[in-house]
C-alpha positions as CSV (number, residue, x, y, z in Angstrom):
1,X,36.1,-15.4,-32.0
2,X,33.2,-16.3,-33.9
3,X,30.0,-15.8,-32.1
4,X,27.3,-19.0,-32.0
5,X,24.0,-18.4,-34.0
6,X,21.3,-18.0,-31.7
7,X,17.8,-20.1,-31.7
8,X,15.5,-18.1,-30.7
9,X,12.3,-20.1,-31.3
10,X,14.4,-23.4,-28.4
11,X,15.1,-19.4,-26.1
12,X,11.7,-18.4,-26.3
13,X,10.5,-22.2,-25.4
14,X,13.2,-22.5,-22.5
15,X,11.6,-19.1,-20.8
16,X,10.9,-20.0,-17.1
17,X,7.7,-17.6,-17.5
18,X,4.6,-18.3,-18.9
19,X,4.5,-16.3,-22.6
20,X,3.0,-16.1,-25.9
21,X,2.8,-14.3,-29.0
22,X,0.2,-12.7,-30.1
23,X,-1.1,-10.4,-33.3
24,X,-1.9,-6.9,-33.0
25,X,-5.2,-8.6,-34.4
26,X,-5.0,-10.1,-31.4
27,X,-4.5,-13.9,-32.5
28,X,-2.1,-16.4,-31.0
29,X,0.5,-16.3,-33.0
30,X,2.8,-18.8,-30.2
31,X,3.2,-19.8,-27.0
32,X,5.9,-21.4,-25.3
33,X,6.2,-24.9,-22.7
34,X,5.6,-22.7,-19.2
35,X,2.6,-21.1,-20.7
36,X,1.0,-23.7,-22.4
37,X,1.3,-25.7,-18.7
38,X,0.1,-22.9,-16.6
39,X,-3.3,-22.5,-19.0
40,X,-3.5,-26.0,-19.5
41,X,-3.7,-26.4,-23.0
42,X,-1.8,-27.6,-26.2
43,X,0.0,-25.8,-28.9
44,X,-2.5,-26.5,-31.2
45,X,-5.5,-25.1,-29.5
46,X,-3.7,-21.9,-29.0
47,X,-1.9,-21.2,-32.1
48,X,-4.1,-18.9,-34.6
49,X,-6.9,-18.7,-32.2
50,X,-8.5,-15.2,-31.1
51,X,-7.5,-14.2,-27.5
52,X,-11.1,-14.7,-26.1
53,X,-11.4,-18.3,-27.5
54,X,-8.6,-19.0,-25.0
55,X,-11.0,-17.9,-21.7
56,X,-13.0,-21.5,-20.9
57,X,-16.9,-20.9,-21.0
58,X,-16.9,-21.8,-17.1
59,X,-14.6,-19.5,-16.4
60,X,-16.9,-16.1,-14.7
61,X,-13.8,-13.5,-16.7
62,X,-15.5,-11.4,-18.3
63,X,-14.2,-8.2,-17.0
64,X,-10.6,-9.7,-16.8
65,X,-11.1,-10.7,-20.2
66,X,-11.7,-6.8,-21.4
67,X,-8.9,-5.5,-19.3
68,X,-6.6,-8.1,-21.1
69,X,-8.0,-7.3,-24.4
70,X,-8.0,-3.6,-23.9
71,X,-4.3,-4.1,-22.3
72,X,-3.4,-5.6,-25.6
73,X,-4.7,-2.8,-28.3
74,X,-3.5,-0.4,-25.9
75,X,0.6,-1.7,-26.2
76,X,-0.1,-2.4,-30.0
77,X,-2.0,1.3,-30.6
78,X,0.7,3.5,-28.6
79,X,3.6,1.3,-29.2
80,X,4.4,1.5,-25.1
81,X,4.3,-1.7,-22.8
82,X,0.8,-2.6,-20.9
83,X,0.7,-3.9,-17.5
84,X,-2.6,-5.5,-16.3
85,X,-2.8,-5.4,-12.7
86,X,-3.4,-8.8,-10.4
87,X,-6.3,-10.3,-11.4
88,X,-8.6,-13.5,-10.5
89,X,-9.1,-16.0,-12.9
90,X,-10.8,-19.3,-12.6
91,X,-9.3,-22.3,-14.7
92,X,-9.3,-26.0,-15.2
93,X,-6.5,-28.1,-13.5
94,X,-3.3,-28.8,-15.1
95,X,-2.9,-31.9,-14.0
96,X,-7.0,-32.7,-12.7
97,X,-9.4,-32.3,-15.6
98,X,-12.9,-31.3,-14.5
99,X,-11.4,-29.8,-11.5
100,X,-11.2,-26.1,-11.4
101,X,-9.1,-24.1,-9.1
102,X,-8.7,-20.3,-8.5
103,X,-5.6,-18.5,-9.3
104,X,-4.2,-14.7,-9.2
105,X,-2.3,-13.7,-12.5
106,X,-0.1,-10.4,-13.8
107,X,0.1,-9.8,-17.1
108,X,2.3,-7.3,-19.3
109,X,2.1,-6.3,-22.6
110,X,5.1,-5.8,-24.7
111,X,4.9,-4.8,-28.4
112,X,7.7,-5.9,-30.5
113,X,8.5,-3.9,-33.9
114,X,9.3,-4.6,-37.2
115,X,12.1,-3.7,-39.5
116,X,9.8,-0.7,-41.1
117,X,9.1,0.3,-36.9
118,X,5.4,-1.0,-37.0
119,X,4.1,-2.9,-33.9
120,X,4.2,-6.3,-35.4
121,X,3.7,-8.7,-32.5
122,X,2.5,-8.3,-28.7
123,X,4.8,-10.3,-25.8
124,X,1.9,-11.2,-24.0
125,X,3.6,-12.0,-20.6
126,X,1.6,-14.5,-17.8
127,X,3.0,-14.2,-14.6
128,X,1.1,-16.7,-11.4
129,X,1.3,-15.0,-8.5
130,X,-1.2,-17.3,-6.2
131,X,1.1,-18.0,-3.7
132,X,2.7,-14.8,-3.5
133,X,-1.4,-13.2,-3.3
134,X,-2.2,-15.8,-0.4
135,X,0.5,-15.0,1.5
136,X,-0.5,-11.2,1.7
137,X,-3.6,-12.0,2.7
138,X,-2.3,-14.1,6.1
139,X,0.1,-10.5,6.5
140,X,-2.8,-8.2,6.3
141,X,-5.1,-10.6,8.6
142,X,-2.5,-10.5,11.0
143,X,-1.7,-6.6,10.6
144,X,-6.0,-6.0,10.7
145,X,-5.8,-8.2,14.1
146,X,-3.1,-6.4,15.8
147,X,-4.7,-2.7,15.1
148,X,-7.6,-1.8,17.6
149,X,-11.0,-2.0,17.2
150,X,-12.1,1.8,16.7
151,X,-14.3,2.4,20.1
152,X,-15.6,5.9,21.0
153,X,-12.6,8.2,23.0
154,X,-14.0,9.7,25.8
155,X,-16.9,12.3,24.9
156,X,-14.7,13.3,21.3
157,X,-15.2,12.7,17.8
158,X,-12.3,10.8,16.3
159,X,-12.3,8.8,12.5
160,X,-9.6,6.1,11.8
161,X,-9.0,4.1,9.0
162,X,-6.2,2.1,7.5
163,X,-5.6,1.1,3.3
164,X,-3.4,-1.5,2.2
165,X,-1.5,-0.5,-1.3
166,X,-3.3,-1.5,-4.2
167,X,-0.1,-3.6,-5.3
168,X,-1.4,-6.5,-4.5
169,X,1.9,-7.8,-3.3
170,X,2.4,-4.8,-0.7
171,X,1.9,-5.4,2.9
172,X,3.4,-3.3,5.0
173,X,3.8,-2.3,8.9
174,X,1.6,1.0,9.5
175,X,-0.1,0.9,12.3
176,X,-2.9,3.7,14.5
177,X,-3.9,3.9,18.3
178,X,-6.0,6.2,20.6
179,X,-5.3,5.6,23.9
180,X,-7.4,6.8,26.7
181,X,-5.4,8.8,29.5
182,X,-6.6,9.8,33.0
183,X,-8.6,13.1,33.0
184,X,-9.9,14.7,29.6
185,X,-6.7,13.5,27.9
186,X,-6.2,11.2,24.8
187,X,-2.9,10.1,23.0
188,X,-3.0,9.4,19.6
189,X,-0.2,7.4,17.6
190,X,0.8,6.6,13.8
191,X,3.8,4.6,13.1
192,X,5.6,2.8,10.1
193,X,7.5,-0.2,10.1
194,X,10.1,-0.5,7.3
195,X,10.3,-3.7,5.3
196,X,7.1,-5.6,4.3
197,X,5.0,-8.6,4.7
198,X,4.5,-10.9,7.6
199,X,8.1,-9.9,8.8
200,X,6.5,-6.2,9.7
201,X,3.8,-7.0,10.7
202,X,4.9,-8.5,13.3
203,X,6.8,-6.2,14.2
204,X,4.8,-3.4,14.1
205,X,1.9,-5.5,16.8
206,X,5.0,-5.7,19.1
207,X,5.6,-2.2,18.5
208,X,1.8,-1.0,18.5
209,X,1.7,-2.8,22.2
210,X,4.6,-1.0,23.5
211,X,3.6,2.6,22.8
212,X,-0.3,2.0,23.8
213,X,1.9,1.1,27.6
214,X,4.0,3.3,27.8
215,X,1.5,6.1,26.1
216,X,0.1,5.4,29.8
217,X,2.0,5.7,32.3
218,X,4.6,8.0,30.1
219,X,4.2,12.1,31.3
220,X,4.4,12.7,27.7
221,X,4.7,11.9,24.3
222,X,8.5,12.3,24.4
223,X,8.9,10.1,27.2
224,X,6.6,7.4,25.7
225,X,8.9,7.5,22.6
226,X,11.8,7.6,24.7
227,X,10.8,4.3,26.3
228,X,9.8,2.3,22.8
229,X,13.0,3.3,21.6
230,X,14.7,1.7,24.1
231,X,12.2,-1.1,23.3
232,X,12.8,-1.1,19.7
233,X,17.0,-2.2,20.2
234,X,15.6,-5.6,21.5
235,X,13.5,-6.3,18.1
236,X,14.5,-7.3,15.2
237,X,13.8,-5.4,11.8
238,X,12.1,-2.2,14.8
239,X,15.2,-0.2,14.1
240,X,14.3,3.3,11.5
241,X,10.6,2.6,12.2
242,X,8.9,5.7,12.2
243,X,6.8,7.3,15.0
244,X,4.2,10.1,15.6
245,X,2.4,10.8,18.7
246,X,0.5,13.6,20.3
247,X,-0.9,13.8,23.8
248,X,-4.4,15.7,23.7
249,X,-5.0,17.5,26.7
250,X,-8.6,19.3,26.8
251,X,-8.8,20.7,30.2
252,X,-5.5,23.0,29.0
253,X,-6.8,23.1,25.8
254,X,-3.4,21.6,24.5
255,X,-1.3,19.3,22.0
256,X,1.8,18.0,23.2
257,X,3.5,16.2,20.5
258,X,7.1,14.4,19.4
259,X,8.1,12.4,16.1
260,X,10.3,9.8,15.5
261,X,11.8,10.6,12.1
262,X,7.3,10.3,11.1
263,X,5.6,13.2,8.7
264,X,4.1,16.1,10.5
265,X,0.5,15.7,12.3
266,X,-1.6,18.5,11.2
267,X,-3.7,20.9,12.7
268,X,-6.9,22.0,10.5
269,X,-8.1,25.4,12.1
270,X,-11.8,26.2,12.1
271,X,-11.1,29.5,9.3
272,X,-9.5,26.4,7.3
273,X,-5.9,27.0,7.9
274,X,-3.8,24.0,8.1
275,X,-0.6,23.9,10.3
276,X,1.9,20.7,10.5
277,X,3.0,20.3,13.6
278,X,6.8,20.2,12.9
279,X,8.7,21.8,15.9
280,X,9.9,18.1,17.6
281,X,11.0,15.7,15.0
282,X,13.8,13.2,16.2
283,X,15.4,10.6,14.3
284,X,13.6,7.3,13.6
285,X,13.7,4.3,16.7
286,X,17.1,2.9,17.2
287,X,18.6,5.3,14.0
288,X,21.0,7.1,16.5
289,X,24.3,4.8,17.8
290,X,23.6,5.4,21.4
291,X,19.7,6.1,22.5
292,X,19.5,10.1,23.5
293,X,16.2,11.6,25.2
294,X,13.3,13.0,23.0
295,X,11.8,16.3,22.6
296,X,8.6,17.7,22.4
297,X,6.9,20.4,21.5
298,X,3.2,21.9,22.9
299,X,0.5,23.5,20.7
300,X,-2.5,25.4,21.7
301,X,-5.4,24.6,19.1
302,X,-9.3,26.1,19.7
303,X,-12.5,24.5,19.9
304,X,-13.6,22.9,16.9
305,X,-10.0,22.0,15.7
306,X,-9.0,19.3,13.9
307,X,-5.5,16.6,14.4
308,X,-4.7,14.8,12.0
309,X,-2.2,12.0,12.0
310,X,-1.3,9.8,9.4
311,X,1.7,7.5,7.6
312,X,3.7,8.6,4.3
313,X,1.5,6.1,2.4
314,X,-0.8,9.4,1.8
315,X,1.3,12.0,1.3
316,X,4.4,10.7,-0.8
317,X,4.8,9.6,-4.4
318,X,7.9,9.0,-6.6
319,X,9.9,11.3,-7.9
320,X,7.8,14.2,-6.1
321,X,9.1,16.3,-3.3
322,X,7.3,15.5,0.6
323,X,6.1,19.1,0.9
324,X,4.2,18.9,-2.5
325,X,1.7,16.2,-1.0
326,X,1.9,18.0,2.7
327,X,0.5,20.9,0.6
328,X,-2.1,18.5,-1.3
329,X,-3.2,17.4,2.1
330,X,-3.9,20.8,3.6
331,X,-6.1,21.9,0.7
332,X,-8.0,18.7,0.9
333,X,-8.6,19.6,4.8
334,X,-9.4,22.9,4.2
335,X,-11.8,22.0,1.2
336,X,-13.7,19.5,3.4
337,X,-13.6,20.5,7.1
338,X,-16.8,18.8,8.1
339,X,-18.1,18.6,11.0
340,X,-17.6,15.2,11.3
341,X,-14.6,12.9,11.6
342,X,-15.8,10.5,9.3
343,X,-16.9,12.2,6.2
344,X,-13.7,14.5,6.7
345,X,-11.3,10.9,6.3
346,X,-13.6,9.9,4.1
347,X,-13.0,13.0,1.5
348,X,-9.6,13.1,1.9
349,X,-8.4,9.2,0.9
350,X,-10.8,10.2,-1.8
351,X,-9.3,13.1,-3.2
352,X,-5.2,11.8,-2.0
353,X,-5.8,7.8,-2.6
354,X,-8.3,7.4,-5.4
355,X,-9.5,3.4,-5.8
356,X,-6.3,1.5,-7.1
357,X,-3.9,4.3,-7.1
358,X,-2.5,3.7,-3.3
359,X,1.3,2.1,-3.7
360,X,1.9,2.0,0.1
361,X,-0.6,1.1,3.0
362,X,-2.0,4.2,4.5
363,X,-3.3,4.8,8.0
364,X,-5.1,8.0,9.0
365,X,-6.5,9.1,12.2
366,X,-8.6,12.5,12.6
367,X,-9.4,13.8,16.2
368,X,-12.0,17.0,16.7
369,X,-11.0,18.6,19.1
């Protein structure tokens, strides 16, 4: 069978994404129909023009401009594709000349070789993500709405905060809570919905709501989880959500704690030790076939000890076991055990989520107890 000769140049227009060619000297070299519609401009004003000629003057992009340019020497000096994360850019209507409108983009970098294995074009690849970038922004409104407003608990220090992933597509279903209990008592939650977007968020408010009730009335945190499991068969996309909870009792000097299927709380010492709470782990919510009671498990801790709670977004990473960030997390407690709740979070997103490294939301509380 004979095979047909391929046209490349009618492939490379027919592309349903937006890209061009470009020089490792970093001049348009092509561009095909998608591109040349999402920039809004013709062949001719992009073919053999340098890459900054094709940012408008009245577009403020400067510092997208350098991470494109810099994407691009970087895939045509290492010979390795370049991915420039989502960025804002300001351009002129398609369709509405004079009318400018704001859009979100991802690009990648692609080098393509020649016969003697030289770098001798750059895929530049445009991909519009707006809509995609606007929709995460409803899901993380709504998820920011559903978590509580951090308030004092009781007479006790306490330090919460919450990171979405720096993929800017990433919105997931982690949630916090400190709920007040009667006496010198608190109970503290993290949980993790899986699946992301709008989808869990929702269900992690419906979730959040249910353990802050039954975290009341519950005699523990076994019972409480006990209950939003039950809870959890009636919603959909609850099921293999992940729970940890800890009842705080100060007048026993005690933690009482249980985990659905949800990393290990840990327990920073005042000599700087670091123990995870790991002795009542359960299967995630609705996991087992039939629901089955809790357990527990009850912790002395000192004055001056610190809880910590938090969701897998700061521990885990791929391709790396769970206990090697457990163990990056103790020796960033132990290395900062301040005083107060605050700077303590503070140093440790810093030193386990530095700015634009995070792949999955995070959400950490820290309790002095």
């Amino acid at each position: 069978m004979k095979v047909p000769e391929v046209d490349y140049a009618a492939v490379f227009q027919a592309l349903p994404g937006a890209v061009a060619l470009v020089t490792p000297q970093l001049i348009y070299a092509d561009a095909n129909t998608e591109f040349l519609r999402l920039r809004g401009v013709t062949r001719e004003q992009v073919v053999g023009s340098f890459v900054p000629e094709d940012y408008p003057e009245r577009d403020p992009v400067e510092p997208v401009l350098l991470r494109v340019l810099a994407s691009l020497r970087r895939a045509a000096g290492t010979g390795e594709r370049s991915i420039v994360a989502v960025q804002r850019y300001v351009t002129e209507h398609p369709d509405q000349p004079g009318v400018w409108q704001e859009r979100y983009l991802n690009m990648t970098n692609i080098p393509v070789f020649g016969s003697d294995g030289r770098v001798t074009l750059l895929l530049h690849r445009v991909e519009d993500v707006t809509e995609l970038i606007h929709a995460r922004e409803v899901a993380l409104t709504l998820q920011e709405s559903m978590l509580p407003a951090f308030r004092p608990v009781g007479r006790h220090q306490a330090a919460v905060r919450y990171r979405p992933a720096a993929e800017a597509l990433h919105v997931a279903g982690d949630w916090y809570d400190l709920v007040d209990r009667p006496g010198d008592r608190i109970a503290v939650a993290v949980g993790d919905v899986v699946g992301h977007g709008l989808p869990a968020a929702g269900v992690m408010g419906q979730l959040r709501s249910a353990l802050t009730a039954a975290s009341l009335v519950a005699e523990g945190p076994a019972r409480a989880l006990e209950a939003l499991g039950l809870y959890a068969r009636t919603v959909d996309g609850a099921e293999n959500t992940t729970v940890a909870t800890a009842f705080i009792d100060w007048e026993t000097r005690t933690i009482t704690y249980s985990s659905a299927g949800h990393p290990p709380p840990g327990l920073l010492q005042r000599d700087g030790t670091v123990e995870f709470l790991d002795q009542a782990t359960d299967p995630p919510l609705a996991a087992r076939p039939e629901h089955a009671p809790r357990i527990q498990a009850v912790e002395a801790f000192r004055e001056g000890a610190v809880l910590v709670l938090y969701t897998d977004g700061l521990i885990e990473r791929r391709g790396e076991d769970i206990d090697t960030g457990l163990a990056r997390l103790a020796d960033s407690l132990a290395r900062h055990q301040a005083d107060d709740p605050e700077a303590l979070a503070d140093a440790v997103l810093n030193d386990l989520l530095p700015p634009g490294d995070a792949t999955d939301d995070t959400a950490l509380v820290i309790v002095r107890l």
